[in-house]
LODOSE-970366 format. One line per 10 residues: their letters; for each residue x, y, z of N, C-alpha, C. Coordinates in Angstrom, 1 decimal, decimal comma. Atoms other than C-alpha are relative to their C-alpha. Layout:
// residues N
a> X:Y:Z:X:Y:Z:X:Y:Z ~ ...
END
This chain:
// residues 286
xxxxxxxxxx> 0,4:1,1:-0,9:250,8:302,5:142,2:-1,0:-1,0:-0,6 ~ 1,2:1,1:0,8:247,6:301,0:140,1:0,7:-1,1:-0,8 ~ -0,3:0,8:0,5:249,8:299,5:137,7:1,0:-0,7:1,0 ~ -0,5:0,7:-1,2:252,3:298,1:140,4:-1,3:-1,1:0,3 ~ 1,3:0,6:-1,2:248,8:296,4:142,0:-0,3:-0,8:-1,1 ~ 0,3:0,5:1,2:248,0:295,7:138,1:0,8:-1,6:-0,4 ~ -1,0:0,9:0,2:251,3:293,4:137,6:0,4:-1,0:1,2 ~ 0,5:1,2:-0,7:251,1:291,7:140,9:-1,3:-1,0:0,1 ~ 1,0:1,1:0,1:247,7:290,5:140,4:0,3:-1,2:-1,2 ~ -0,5:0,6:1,2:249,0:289,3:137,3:0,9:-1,0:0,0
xxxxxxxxxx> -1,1:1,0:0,3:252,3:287,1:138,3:-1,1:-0,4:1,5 ~ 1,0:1,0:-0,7:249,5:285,7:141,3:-0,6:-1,2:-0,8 ~ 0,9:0,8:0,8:247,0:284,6:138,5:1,2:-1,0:-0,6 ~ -0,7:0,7:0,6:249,9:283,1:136,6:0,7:-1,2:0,8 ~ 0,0:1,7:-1,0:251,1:281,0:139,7:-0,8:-0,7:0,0 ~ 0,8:1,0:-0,2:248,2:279,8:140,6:-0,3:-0,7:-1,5 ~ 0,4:0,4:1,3:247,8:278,5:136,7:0,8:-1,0:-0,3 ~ -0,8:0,8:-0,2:250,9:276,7:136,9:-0,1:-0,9:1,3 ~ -0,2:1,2:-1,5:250,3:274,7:140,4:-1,4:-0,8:-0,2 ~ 1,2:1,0:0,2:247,1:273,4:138,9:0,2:-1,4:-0,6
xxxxxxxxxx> -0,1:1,2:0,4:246,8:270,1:137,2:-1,1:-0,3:-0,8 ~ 0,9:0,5:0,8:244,9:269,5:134,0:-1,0:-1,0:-0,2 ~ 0,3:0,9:0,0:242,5:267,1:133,9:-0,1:-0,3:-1,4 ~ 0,2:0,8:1,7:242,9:264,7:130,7:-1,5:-0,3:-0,4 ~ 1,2:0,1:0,1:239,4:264,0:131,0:-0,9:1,0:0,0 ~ 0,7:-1,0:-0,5:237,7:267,1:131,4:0,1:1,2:-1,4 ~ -0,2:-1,3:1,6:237,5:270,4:128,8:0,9:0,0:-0,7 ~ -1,2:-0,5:0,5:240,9:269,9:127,7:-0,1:-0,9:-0,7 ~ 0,1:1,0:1,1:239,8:267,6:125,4:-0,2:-1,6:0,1 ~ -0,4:1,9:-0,3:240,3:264,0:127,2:0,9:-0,8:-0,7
xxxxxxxxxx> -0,8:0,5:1,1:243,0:263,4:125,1:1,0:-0,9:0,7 ~ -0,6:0,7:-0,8:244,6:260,2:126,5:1,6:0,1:0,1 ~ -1,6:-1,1:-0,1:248,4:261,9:125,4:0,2:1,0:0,5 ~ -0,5:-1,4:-0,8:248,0:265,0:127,5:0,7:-0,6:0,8 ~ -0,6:0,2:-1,0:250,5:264,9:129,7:-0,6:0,3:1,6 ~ 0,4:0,1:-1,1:249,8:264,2:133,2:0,6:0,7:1,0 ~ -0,1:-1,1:-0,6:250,5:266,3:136,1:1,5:-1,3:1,5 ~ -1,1:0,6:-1,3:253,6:265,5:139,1:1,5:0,8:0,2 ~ -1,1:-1,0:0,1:256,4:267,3:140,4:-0,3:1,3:0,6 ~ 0,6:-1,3:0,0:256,6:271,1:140,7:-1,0:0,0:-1,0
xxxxxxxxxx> 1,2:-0,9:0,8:254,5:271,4:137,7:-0,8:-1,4:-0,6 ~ 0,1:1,2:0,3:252,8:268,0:137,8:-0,5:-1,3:-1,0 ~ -0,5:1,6:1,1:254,5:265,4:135,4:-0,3:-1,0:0,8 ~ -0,1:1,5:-0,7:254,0:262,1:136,2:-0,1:-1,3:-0,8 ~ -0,1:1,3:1,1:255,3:259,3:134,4:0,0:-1,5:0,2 ~ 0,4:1,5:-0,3:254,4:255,6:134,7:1,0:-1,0:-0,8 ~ -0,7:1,0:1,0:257,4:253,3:133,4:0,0:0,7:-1,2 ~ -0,7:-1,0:1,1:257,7:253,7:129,9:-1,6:-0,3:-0,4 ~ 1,5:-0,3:0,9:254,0:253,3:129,3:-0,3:1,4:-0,2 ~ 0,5:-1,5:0,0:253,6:257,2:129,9:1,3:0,3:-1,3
xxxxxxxxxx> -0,8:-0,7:0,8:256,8:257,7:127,8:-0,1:-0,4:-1,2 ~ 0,5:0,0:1,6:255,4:256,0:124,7:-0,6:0,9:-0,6 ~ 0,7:-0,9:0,7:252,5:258,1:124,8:-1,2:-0,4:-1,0 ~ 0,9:1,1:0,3:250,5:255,4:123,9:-1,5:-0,2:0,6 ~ 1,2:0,0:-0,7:247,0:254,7:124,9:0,6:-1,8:0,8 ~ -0,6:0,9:-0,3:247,1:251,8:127,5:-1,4:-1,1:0,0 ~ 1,3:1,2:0,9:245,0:248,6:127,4:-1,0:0,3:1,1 ~ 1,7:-0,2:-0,7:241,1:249,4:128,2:-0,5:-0,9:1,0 ~ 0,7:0,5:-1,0:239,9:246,3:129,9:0,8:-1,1:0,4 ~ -1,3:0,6:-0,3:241,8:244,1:132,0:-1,3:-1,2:0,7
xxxxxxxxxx> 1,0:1,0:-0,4:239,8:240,3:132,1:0,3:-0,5:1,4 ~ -0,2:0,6:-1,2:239,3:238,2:135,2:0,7:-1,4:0,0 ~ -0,3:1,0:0,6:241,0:235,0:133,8:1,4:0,5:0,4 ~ -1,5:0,4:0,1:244,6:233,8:134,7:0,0:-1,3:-0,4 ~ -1,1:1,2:0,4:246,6:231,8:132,4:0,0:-1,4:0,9 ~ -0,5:0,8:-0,3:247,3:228,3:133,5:0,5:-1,3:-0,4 ~ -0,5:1,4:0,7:249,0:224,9:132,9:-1,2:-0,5:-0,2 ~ 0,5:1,7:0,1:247,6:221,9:131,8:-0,1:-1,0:0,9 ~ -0,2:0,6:-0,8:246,6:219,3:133,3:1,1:-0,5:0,4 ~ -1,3:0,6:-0,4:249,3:217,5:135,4:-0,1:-1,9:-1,3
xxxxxxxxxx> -0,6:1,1:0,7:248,2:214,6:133,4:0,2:-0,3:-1,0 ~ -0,2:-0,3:1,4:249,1:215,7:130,1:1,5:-0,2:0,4 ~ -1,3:0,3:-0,3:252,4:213,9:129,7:1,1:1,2:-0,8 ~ -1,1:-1,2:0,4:255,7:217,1:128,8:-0,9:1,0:0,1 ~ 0,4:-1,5:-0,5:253,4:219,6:130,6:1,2:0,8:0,1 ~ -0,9:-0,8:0,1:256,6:221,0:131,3:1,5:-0,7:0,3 ~ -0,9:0,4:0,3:259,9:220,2:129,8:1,2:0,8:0,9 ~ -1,7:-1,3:-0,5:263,6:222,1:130,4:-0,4:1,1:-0,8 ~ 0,4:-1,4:0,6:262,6:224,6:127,6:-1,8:0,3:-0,5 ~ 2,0:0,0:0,2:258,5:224,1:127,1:-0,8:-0,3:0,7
xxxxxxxxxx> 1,0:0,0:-1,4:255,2:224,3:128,9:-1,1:-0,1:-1,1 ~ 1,5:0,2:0,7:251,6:223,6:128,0:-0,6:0,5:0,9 ~ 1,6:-1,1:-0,6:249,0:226,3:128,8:-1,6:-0,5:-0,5 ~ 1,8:0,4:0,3:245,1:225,5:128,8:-0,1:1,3:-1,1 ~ 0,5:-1,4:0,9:243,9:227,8:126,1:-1,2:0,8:0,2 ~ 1,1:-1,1:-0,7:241,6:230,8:127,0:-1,2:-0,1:-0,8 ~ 1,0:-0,3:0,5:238,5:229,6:126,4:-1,4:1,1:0,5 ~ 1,2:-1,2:-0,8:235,0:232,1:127,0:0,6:1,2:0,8 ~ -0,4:-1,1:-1,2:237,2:234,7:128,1:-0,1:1,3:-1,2 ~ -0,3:-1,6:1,5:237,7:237,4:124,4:-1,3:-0,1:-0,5
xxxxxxxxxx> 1,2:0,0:1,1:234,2:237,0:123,5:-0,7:1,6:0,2 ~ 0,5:-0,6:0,0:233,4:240,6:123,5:0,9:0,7:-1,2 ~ -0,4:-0,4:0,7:236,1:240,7:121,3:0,7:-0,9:-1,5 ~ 0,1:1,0:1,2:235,5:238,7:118,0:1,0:0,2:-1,1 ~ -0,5:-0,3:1,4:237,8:240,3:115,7:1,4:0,3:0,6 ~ -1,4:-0,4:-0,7:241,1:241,5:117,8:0,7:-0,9:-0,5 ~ -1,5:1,2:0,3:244,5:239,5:117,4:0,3:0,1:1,6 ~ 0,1:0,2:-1,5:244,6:238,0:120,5:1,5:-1,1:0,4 ~ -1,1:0,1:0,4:248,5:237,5:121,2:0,4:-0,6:1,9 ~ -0,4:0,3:-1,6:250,5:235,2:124,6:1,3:0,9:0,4
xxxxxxxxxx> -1,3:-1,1:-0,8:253,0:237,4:126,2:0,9:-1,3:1,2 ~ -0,5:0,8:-0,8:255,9:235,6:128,0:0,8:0,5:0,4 ~ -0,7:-1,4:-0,4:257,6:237,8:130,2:1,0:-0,7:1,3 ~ -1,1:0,0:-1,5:260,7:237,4:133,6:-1,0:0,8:0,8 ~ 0,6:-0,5:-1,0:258,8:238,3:136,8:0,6:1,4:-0,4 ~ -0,4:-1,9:-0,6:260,6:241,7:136,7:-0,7:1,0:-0,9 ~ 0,4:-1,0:1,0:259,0:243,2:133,6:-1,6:-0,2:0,5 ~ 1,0:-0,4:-0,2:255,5:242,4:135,0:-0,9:1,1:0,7 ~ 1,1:-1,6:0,0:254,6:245,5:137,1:0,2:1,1:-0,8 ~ -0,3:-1,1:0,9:256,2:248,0:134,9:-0,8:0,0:-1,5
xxxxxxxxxx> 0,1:0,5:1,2:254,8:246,0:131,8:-0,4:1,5:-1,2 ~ 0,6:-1,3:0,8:254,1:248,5:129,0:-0,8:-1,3:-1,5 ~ 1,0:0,9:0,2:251,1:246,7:127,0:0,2:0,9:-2,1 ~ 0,1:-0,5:1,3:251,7:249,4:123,8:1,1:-0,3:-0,9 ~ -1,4:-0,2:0,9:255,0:248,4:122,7:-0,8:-1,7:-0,7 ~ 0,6:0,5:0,5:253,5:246,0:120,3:0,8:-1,2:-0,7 ~ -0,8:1,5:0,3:254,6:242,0:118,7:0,3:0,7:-1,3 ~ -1,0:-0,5:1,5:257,2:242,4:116,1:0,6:1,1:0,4 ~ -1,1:-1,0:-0,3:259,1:245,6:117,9:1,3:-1,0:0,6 ~ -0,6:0,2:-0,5:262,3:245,3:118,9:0,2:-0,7:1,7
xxxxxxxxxx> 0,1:0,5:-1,5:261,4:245,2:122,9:-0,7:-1,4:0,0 ~ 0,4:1,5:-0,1:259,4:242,0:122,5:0,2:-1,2:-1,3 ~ -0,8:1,0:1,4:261,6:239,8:119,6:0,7:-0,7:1,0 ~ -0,5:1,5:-1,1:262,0:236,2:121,2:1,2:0,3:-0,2 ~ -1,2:0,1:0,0:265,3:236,5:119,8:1,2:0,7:1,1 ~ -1,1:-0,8:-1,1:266,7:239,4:122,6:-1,0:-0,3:1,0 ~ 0,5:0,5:-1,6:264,5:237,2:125,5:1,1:-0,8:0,4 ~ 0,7:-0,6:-1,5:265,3:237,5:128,3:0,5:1,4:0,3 ~ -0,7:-1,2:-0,1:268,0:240,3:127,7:0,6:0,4:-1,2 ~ 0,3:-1,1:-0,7:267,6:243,1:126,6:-1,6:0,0:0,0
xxxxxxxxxx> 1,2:-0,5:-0,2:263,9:242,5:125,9:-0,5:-1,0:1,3 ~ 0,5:1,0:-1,4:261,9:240,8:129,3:-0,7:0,0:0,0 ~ 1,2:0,8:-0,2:259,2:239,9:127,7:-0,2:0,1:-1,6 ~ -0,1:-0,2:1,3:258,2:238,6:124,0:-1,7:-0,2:-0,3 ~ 1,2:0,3:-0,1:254,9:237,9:122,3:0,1:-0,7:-1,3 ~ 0,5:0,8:0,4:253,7:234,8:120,5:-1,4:-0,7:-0,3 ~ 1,4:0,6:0,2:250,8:232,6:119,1:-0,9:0,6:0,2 ~ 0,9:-1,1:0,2:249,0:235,2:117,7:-1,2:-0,7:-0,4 ~ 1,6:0,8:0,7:244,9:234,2:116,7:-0,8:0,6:0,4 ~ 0,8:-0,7:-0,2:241,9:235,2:116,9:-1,4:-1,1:0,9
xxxxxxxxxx> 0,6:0,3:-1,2:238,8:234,6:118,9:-0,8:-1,9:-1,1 ~ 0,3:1,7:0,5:237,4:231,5:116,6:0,5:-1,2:0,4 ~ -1,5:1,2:0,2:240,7:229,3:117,3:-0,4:-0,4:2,1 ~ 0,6:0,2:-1,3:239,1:230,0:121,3:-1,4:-0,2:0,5 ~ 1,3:0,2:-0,2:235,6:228,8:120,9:-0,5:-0,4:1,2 ~ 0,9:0,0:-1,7:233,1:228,9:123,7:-1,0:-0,8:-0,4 ~ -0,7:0,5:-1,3:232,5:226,4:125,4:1,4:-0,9:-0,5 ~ -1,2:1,1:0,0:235,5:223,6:125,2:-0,4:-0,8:-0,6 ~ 0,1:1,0:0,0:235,4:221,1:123,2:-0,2:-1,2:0,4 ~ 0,5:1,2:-0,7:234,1:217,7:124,7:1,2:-0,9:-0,3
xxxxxxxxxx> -1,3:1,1:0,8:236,9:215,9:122,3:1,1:0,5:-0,3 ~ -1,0:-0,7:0,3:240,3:216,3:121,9:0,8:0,4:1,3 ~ -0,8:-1,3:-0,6:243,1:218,7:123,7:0,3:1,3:-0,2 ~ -0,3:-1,7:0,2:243,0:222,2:123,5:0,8:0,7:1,1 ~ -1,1:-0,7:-0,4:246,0:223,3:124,5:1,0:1,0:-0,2 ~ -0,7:-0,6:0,8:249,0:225,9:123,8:1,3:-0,6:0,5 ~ -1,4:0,6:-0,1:252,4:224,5:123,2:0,9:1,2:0,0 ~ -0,8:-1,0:0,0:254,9:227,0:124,4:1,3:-0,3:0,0 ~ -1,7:0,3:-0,2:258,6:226,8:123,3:0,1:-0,9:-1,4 ~ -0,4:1,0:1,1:258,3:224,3:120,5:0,9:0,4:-1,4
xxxxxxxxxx> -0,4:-0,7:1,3:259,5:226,3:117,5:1,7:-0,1:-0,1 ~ -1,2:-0,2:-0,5:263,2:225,2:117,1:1,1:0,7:-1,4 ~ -0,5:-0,7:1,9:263,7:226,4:112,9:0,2:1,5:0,2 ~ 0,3:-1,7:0,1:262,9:230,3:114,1:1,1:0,8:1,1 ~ -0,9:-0,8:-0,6:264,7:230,6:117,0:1,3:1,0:0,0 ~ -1,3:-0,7:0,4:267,9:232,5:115,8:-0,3:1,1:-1,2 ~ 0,8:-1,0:1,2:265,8:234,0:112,8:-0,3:1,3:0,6 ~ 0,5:-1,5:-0,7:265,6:237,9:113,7:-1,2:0,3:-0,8 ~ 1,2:0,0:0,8:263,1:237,9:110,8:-1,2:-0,1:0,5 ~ 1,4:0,2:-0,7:260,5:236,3:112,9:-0,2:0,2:1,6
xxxxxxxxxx> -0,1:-0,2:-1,4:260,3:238,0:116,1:-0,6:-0,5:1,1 ~ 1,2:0,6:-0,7:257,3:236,4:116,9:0,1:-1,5:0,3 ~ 0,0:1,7:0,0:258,6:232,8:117,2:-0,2:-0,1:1,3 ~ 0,0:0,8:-0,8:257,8:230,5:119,2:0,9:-0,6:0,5 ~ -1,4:0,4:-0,2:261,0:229,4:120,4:0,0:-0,4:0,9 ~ -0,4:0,5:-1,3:262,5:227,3:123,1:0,4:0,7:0,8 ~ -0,8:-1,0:-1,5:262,8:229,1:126,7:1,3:-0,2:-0,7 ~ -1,7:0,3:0,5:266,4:229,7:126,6:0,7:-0,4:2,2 ~ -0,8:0,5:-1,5:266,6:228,7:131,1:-1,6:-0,5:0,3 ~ 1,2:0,6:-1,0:264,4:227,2:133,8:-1,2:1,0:0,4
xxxxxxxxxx> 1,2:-1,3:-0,1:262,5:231,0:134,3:0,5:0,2:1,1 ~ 1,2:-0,1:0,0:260,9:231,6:136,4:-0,9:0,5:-1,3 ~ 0,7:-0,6:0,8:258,4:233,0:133,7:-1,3:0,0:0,6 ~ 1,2:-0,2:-0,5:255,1:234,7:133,9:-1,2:0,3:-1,5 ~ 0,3:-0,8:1,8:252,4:235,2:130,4:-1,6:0,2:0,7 ~ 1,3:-0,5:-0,2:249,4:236,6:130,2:0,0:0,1:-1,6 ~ 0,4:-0,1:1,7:247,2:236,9:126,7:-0,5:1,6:-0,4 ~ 0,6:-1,3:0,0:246,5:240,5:125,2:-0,4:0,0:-1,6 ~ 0,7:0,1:1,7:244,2:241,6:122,4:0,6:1,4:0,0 ~ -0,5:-1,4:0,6:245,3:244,3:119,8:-1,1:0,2:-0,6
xxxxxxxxxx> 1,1:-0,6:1,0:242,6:246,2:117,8:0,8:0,6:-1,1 ~ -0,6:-0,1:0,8:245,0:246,7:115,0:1,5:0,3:1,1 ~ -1,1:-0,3:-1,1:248,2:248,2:117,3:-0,4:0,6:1,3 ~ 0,3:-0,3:-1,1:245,9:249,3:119,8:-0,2:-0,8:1,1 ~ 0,6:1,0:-1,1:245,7:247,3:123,1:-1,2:0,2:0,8 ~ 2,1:0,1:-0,5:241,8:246,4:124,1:0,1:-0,6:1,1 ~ 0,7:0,4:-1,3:241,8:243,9:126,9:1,3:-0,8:0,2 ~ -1,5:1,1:-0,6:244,4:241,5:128,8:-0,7:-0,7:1,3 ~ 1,0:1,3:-1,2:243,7:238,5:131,2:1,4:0,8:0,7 ~ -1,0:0,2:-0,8:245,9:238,5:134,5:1,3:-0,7:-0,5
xxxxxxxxxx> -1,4:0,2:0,2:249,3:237,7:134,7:-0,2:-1,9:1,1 ~ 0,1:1,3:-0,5:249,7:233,8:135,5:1,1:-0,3:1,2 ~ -0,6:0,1:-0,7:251,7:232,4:138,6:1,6:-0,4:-0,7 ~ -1,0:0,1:0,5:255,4:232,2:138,2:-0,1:-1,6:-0,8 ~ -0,4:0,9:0,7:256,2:229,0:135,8:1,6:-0,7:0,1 ~ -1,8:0,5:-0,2:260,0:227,0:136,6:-0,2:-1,2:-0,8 ~ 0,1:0,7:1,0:260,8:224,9:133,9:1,4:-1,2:0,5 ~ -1,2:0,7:-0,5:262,9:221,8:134,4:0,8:-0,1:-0,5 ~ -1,1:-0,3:-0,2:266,3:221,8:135,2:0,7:-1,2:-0,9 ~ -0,5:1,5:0,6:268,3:219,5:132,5:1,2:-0,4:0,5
xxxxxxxxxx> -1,2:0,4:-0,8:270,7:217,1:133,9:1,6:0,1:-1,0 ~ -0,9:0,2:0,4:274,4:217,1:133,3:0,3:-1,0:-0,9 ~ -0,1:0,9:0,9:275,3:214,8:130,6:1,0:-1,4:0,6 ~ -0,8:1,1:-0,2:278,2:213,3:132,2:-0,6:-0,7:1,5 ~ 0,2:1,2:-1,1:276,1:212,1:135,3:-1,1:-1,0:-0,3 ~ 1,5:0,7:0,8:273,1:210,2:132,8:1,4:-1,3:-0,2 ~ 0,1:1,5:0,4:274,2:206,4:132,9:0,4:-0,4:-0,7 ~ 0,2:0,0:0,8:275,3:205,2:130,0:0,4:-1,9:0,2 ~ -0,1:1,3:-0,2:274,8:201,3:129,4:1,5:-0,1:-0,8 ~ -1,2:0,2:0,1:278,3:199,7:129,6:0,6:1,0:-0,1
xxxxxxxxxx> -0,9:-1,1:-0,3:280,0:202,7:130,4:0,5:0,0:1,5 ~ -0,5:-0,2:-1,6:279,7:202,2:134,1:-1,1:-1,1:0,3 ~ 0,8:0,8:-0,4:277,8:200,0:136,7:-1,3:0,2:1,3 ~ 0,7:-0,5:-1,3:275,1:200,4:139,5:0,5:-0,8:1,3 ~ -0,6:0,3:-1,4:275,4:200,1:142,8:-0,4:-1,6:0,3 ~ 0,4:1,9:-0,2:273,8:196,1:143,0:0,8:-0,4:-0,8 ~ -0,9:1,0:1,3:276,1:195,0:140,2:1,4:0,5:0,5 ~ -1,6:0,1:-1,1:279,3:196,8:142,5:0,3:-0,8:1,0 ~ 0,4:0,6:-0,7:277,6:195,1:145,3:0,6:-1,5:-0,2 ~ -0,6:1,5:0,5:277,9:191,3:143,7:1,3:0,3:-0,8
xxxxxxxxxx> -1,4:0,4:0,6:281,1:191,6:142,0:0,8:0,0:1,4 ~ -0,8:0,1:-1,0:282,8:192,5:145,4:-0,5:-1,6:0,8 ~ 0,5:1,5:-0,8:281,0:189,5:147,3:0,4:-0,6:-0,6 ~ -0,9:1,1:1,0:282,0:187,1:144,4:1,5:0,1:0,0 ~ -1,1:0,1:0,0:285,3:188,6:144,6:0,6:-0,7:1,3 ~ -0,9:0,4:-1,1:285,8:187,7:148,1:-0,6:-1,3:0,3 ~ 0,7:1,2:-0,1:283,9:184,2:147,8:1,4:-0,6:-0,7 ~ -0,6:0,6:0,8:286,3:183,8:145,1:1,5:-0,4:0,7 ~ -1,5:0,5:-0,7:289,6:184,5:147,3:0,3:-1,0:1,1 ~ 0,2:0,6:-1,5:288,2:182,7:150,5:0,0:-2,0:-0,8
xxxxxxxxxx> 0,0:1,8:0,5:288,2:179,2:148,0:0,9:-0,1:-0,1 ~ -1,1:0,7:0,6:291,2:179,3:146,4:1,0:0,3:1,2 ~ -0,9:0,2:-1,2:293,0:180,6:149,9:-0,2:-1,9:0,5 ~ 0,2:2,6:-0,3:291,3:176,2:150,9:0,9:-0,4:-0,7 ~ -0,9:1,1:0,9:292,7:175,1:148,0:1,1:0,2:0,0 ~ -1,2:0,5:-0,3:296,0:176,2:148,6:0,3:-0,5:1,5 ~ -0,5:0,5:-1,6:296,0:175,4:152,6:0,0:-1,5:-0,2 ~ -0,4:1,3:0,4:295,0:172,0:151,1:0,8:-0,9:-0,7 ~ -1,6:-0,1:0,4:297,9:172,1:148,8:1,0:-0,9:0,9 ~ -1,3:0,3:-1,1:300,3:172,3:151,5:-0,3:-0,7:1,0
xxxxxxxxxx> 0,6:1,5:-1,1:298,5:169,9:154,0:0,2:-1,3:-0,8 ~ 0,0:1,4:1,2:298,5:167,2:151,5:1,8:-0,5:-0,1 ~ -1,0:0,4:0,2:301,6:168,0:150,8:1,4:-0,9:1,2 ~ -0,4:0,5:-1,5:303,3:167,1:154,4:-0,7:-1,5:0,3 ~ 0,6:0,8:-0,6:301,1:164,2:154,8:-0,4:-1,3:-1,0 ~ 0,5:0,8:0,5:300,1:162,6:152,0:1,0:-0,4:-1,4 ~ -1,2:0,5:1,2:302,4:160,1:149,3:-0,7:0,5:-0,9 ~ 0,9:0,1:0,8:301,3:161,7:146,7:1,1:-0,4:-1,6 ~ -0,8:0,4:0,9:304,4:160,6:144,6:-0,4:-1,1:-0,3 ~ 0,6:1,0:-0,1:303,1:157,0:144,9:-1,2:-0,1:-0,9
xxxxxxxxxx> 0,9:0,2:0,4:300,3:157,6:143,4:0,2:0,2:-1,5 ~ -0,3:0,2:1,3:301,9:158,2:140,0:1,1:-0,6:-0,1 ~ -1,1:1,2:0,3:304,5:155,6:140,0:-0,5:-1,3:-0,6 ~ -0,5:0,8:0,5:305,2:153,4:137,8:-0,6:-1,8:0,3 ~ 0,3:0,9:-0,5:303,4:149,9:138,4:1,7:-0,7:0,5 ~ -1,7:0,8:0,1:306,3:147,1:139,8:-0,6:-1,9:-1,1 ~ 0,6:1,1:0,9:306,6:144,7:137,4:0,6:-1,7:0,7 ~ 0,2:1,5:-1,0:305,9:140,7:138,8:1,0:-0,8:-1,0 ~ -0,8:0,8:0,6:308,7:138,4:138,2:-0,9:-1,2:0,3 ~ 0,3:1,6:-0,3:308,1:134,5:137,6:1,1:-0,8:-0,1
xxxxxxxxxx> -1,3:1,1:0,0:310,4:132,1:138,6:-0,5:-1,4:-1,0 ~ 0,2:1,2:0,8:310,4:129,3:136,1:0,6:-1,2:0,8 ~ -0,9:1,4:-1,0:310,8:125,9:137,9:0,1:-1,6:-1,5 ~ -0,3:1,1:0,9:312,1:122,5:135,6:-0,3:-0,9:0,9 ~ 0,2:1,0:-0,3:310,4:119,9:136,3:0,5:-1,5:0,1 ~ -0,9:1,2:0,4:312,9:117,2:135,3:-0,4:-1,3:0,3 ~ 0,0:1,1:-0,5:312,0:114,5:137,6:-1,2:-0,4:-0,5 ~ 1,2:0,4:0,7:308,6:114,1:135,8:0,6:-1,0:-1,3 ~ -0,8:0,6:1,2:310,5:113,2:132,5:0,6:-1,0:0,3 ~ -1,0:1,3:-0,1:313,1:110,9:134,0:-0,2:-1,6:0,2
xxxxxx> 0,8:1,3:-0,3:310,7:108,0:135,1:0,2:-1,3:-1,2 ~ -0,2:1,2:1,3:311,9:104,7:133,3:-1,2:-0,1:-1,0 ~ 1,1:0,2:0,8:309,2:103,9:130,7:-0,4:-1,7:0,7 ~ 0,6:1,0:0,1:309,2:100,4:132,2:-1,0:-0,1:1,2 ~ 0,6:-0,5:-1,1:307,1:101,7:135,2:-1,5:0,2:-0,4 ~ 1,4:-0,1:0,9:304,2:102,8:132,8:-0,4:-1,2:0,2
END
């Protein structure tokens, strides 16, 4: 009976051992790779941030991304945008590589912050699909001096890069969107491949829509609508005359000699008269 009593206390302790939940922080070392607890025996995995196994980024700033002024002329093109550049926001971190992320709304809550610029998941070249989000315009905190320059524009050109885009070599290009987005970026620092800090995620971005080629104007190809306008009025000024000039035609013609008027003068006879009886007068009359 004792051992019977022995071996059930024994598969109790062992339940209860398994329905617990480690704490990663606590005696088990704080090891930010312990696995997490969910489930019957509780796993709990977060996107694929938990399945890298990665540490995830430590401090998350108060700063969101945003455009340029509106009056910065190709704020935003069909494939490019100009972002203010983050100034006074990484100063706690002077030495990081402080990298812009440009991501499809849909990758922003899941984002995973460890998969690092230069992998495969973030190479401009597979944006938008399969990767949904890349990372560009790498620098460091110097290139973001605090305060702002007084002179100048300190801006980021996003999209310009058009020699790289197709290059698999450079994953990190800067490349022209490849649609109108929406898009969303936010800036994150690495501590060599570790992620340290990230501003907010900026409001969606819609890039303009380029027009069709064949409805763009082309001089002397076609005409506008005031230049269809007067040709028709002239046309019908034009028919409403020469309809007169023939009604006057055929009025003229019924009424008026107009044969007469190119005839022929008539040519004037003279009758010659002989004076005879002048001559005949004797001379002895003189």
């Amino acid at each position: 009976m004792a051992p019977l009593l022995l071996l059930l206390l024994l598969l109790l302790a062992t339940a209860h051992g398994l329905g617990e939940c480690p704490d990663a922080s606590g005696a088990a070392g704080g090891s930010p790779t312990a696995p997490t607890c969910g489930g019957a025996l509780g796993v709990h995995i977060e996107g694929d941030r938990a399945q890298s196994g990665a540490p995830s980024v430590q401090v998350t700033l108060g700063y969101t991304p945003e455009l340029a002024s509106s009056a910065l002329v190709g704020r935003i093109t069909a494939s490019t945008f100009v972002l203010e550049q983050p100034r006074c926001v990484f100063e706690r971190f002077p030495t990081e590589n402080i990298w812009l992320v440009v991501a499809v709304p849909e990758a922003v809550n899941d984002f995973n912050n460890s998969l690092g610029p230069g992998t495969p998941e973030r190479a401009f070249q597979e944006f938008p699909s399969p990767a949904r989000a890349y990372m560009t315009l790498n620098t460091t905190l110097p290139n973001y001096a605090c305060p702002k320059p007084s002179e100048g524009i300190a801006v980021l050109h996003v999209g310009i890069e058009t020699s790289c885009a197709n290059d698999t070599s450079r994953p990190t290009c800067n490349g022209p969107l490849p649609g109108s987005g929406p898009y969303q970026v936010k800036f994150l620092a690495f501590n060599g491949s570790v992620p340290v800090a990230e501003t907010q995620w900026s409001l969606p971005i819609t890039l303009r829509t380029a027009e069709d080629p064949s409805s763009i104007p082309v001089p002397g190809s076609g005409h506008s609508g005031g230049m269809i306008a007067l040709t028709t009025i002239l046309s019908i000024l034009f028919a409403i005359l020469l309809a007169g000039l023939l009604a006057m035609l055929v009025f003229c013609s019924d009424t008026c000699d107009v044969s007469g008027s190119f005839s022929k003068p008539e040519v004037v006879s003279v009758r010659r008269y002989n004076t005879h009886h002048v001559y005949d007068q004797p001379a002895a009359r003189l």
